[in-house]
Structures are given as structure tokens and as C-alpha cells.
C-alpha positions as a printed NumPy array, in Angstrom:
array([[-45.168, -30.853,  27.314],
       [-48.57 , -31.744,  26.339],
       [-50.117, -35.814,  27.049],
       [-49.931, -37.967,  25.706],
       [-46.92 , -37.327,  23.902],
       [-46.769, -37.192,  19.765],
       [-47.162, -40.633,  19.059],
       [-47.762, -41.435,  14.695],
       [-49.387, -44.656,  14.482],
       [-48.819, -46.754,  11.344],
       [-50.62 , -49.958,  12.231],
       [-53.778, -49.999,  12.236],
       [-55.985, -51.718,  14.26 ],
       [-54.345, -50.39 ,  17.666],
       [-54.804, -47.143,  19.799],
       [-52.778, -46.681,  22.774],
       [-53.662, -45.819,  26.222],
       [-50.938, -43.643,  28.035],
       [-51.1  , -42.425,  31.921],
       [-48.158, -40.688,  33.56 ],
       [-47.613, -41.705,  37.551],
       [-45.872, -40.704,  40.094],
       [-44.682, -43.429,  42.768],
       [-45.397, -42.674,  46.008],
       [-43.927, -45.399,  47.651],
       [-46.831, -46.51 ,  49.577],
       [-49.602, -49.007,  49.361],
       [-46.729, -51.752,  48.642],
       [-49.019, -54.241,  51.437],
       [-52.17 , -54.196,  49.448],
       [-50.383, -54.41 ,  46.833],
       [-48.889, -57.8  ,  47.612],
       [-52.657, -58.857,  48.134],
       [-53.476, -56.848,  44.352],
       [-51.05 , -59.01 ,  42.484],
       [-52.796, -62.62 ,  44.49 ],
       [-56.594, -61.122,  43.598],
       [-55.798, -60.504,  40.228],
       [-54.283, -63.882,  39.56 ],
       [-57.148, -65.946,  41.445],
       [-59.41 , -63.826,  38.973],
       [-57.607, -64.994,  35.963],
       [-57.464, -68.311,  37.156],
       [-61.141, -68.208,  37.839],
       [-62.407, -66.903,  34.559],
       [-59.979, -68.127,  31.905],
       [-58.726, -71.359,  30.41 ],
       [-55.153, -72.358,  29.125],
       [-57.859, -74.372,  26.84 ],
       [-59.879, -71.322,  24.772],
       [-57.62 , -68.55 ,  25.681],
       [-56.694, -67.782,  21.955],
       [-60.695, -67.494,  21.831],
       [-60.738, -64.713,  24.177],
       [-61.609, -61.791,  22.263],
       [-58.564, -59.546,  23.584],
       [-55.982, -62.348,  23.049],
       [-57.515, -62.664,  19.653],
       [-57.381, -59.721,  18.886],
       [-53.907, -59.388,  19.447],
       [-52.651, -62.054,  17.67 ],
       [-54.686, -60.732,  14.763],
       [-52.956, -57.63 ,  15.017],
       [-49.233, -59.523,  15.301],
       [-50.006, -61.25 ,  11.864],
       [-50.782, -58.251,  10.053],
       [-47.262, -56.942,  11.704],
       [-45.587, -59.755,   9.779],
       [-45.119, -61.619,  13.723],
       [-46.489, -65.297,  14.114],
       [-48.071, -64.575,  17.981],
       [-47.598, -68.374,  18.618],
       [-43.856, -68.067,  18.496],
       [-43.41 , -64.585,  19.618],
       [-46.263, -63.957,  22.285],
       [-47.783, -60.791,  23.398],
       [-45.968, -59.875,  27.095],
       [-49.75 , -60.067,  28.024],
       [-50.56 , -63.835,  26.551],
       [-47.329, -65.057,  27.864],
       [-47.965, -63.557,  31.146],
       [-51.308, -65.001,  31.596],
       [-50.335, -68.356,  30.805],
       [-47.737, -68.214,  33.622],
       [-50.687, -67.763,  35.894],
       [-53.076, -70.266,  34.267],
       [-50.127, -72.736,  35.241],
       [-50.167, -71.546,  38.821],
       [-47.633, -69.129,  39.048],
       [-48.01 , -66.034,  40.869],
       [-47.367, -62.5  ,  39.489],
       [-44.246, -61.435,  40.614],
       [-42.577, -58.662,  42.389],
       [-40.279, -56.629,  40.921],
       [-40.978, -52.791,  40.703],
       [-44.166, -51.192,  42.874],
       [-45.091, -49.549,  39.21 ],
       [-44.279, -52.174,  37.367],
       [-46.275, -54.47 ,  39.424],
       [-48.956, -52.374,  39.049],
       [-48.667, -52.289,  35.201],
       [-48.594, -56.386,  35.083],
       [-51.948, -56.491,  37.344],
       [-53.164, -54.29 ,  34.574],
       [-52.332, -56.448,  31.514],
       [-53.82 , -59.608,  33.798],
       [-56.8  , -57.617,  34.161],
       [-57.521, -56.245,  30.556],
       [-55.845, -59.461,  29.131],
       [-53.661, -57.27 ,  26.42 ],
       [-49.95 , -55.706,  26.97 ],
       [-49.28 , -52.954,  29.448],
       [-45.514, -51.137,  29.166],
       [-44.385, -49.288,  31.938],
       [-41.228, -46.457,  31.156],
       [-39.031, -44.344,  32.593],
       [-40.301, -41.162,  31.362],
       [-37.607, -39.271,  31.922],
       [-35.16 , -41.334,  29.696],
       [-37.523, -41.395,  26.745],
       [-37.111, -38.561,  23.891],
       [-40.571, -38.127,  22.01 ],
       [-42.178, -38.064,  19.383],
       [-42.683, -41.66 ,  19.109],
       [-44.158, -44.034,  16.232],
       [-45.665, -46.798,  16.264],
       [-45.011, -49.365,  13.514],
       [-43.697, -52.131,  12.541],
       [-39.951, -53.336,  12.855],
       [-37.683, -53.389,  10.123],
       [-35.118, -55.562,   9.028],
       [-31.914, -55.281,  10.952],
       [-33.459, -53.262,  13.151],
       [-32.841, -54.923,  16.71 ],
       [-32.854, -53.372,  20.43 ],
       [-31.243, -54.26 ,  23.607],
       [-34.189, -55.756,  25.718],
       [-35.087, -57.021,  29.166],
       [-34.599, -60.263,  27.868],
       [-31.734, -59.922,  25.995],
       [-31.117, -58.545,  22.051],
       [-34.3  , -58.7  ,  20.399],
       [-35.066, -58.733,  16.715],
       [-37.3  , -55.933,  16.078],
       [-38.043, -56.467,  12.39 ],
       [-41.853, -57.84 ,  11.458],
       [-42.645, -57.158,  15.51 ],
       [-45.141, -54.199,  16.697],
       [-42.659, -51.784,  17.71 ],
       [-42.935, -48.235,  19.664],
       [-39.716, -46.071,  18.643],
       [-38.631, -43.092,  20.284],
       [-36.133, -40.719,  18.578],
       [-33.685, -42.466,  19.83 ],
       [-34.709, -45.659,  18.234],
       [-36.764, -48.726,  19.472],
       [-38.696, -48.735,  23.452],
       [-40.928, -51.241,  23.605],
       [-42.893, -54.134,  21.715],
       [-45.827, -55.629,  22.891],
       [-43.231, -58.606,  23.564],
       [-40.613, -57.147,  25.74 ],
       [-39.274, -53.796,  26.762],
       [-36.461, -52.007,  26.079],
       [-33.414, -51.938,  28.433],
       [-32.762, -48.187,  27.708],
       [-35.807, -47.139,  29.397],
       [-36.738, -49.457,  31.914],
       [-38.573, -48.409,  35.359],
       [-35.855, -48.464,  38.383],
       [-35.91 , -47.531,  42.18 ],
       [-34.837, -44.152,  41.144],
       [-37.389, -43.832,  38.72 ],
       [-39.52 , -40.254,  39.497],
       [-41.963, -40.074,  36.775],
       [-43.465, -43.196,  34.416],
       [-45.536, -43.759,  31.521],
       [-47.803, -46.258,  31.759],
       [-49.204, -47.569,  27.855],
       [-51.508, -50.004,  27.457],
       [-51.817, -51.632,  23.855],
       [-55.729, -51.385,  22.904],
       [-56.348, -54.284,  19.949],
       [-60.037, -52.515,  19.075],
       [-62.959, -53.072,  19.27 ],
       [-61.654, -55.721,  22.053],
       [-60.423, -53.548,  24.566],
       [-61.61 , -49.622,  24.891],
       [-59.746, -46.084,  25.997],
       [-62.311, -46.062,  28.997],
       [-62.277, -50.04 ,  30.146],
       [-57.845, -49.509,  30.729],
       [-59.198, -46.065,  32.104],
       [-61.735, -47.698,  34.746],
       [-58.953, -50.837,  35.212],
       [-56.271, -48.507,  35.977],
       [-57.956, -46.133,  38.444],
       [-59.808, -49.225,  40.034],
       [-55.848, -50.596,  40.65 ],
       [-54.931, -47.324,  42.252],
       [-57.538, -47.304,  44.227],
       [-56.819, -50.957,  45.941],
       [-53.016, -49.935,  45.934],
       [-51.937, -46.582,  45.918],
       [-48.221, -47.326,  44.661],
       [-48.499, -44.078,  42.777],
       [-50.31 , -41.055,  42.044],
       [-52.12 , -40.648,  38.605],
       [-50.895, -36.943,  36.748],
       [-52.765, -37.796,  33.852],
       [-54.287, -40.036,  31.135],
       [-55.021, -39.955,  27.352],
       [-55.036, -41.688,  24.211],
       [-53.427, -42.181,  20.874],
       [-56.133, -42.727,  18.636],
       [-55.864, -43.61 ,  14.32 ],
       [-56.737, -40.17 ,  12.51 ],
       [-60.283, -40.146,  11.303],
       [-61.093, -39.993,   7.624],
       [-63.557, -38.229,   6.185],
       [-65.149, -38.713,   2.842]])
């Protein structure tokens, strides 16, 4: 199957970042110290104060308006996470990869999803949700409609809010997709590139098969 896989993007404004790993279940020590560097560098260069300034966090809620979402009610995973840390909480461990994916989005400020490959069924879309359209999520049921909203055929697997039950990462997960949500010009293909490798690097939790993009079609004129 070729990477990323098919993915038609109907909101513009985004281009998504995708990177297939492998866990290797090592590097789980450094990456206890991974998730307590990342939040001391959050806490040193951000502010509960001006973080809607920040140009990522901006960005994004830019990006939820035009959805039809109002990103002070329904907060990017990303915003929401951040602000847990900017009120001294610590990032949490719950899944080697998915710990990996939240040192991401503290990193780039902007949402990371992490998937079980394997129980995804491509081609995807990215759009916004309908009404009535809802999904069993990590939180809970979730009202889709007027949210950014990834859909497999299957229906929805993730918002840039909360994931979708159906494919979340477990021990027995063998293969991932990592996504980062890229609100442009804020955030670039290469910066979650460089973050992600840079991550690896400190903890090796798993092995990087390969990276791409979903980027808007070009027009021509």
C-alpha cells in the first residue's frame, strides 16, 4: 500500500503529516525523562496568558471556526493538552506511542493522533462533520457535526478534539500511524518531520517505516 494513505482533504487551510512506526518496546526510561523535558519546555516558553496569540494555537482555532466549531468550547486535543501543563500537570503515561505522539503535539503546539493502523480501512477524508453524524470516542460519544473530522470508510477516526474508540493504539498494537494536524503557514511538513525524528532519537519507543504528507491540490491558472 503506498504512504501516506489516500487521504481527500476538504478543508482548507490544513495539510496533514502522517508517519507509520513500529514499537519496539524499548527506550520506555528516557522516555519517562522525554515526557518531564518537554513539559519544563512548555512551561518555560509559553503563557496560560497569550497562548491564543501563539501563532500555532491561532491558527488552529482559525481553522475550527471556519469548520463551524467555536475552539473555546471545543478545544484542539493540543490547546487543551498544553494548558494541563501550563497548570503544572505532567504529561502522562499511557501508551509508549502514544506518549510519544503527546510529546509531539507539546512540542509543535498543534494536534498529533496516534492509530492503530491495522484497524483503519482507507481512503480517508478529511472534512467537516455533519449533522447527526456522531462517533464513539475516548471520551465518550462525541458529536461530530461542525468539528474537523478524519473519516475512514468505515466512518469517523479522529478529530483534532478526541480520537476514536474504534481505532485506538493498545499493547497489542504492531503497526501505528502517527498524523499530525499542520494549521499552515504556522506549522510546516519538515518542522513535525525534524520534531518527530528529534523524539525518536531521545526515546527510541519505536522505529520510523516512513513519513509523508497530505497536501491541498495545487491550482493552476
Amino acid at each position: 500500500m503506498a504512504f501516506p494513505p489516500p487521504v481527500m482533504l476538504e478543508l482548507p487551510g490544513w495539510e496533514l503529516y502522517w508517519a507509520e512506526l513500529v514499537p519496539t518496546g524499548a527506550g520506555t526510561e528516557e522516555l519517562a525523562a522525554l515526557r518531564r523535558s518537554v513539559a519544563a519546555q512548555v512551561r518555560e516558553k509559553l503563557r496560560r496568558e497569550t497562548l491564543s496569540e501563539h501563532p500555532a494555537v491561532a491558527g488552529l482555532r482559525r481553522l475550527f471556526r471556519r469548520a463551524g466549531c467555536d475552539p473555546t468550547r471545543h478545544r484542539s486535543g493540543s490547546e487543551a493538552l498544553i494548558r494541563r501543563l501550563l497548570k503544572g500537570e505532567e504529561l502522562p503515561a499511557i501508551l509508549p506511542v502514544v506518549d510519544l505522539g503527546n510529546c509531539l503535539a507539546a512540542d509543535l503546539v498543534t494536534n498529533v493522533c496516534v492509530m492503530d493502523a491495522d484497524k483503519a480501512v482507507p481512503p480517508f477524508v478529511f472534512r467537516a462533520g455533519r449533522p447527526g453524524e456522531t462517533m464513539l470516542s475516548l471520551r465518550g460519544p462525541f458529536d461530530c457535526a461542525g468539528k474537523p473530522l478524519l473519516l475512514d470508510t468505515a466512518g469517523p477516526v479522529d478529530a483534532p478534539i478526541t480520537g476514536a474508540d474504534r481505532v485506538c493504539v493498545d499493547a497489542s498494537t504492531r503497526r501505528a500511524w502517527l498524523i499530525v494536524y499542520l494549521p499552515v503557514p504556522a506549522v510546516s511538513v519538515n518542522q513535525a518531520d525534524e520534531a518527530l525524528q528529534r523524539l525518536l532519537a531521545a526515546a527510541p519507543v519505536a522505529r520510523l517505516v516512513a513519513s509523508g504528507a497530505t497536501t491541498p491540490p495545487r491550482t493552476t491558472t
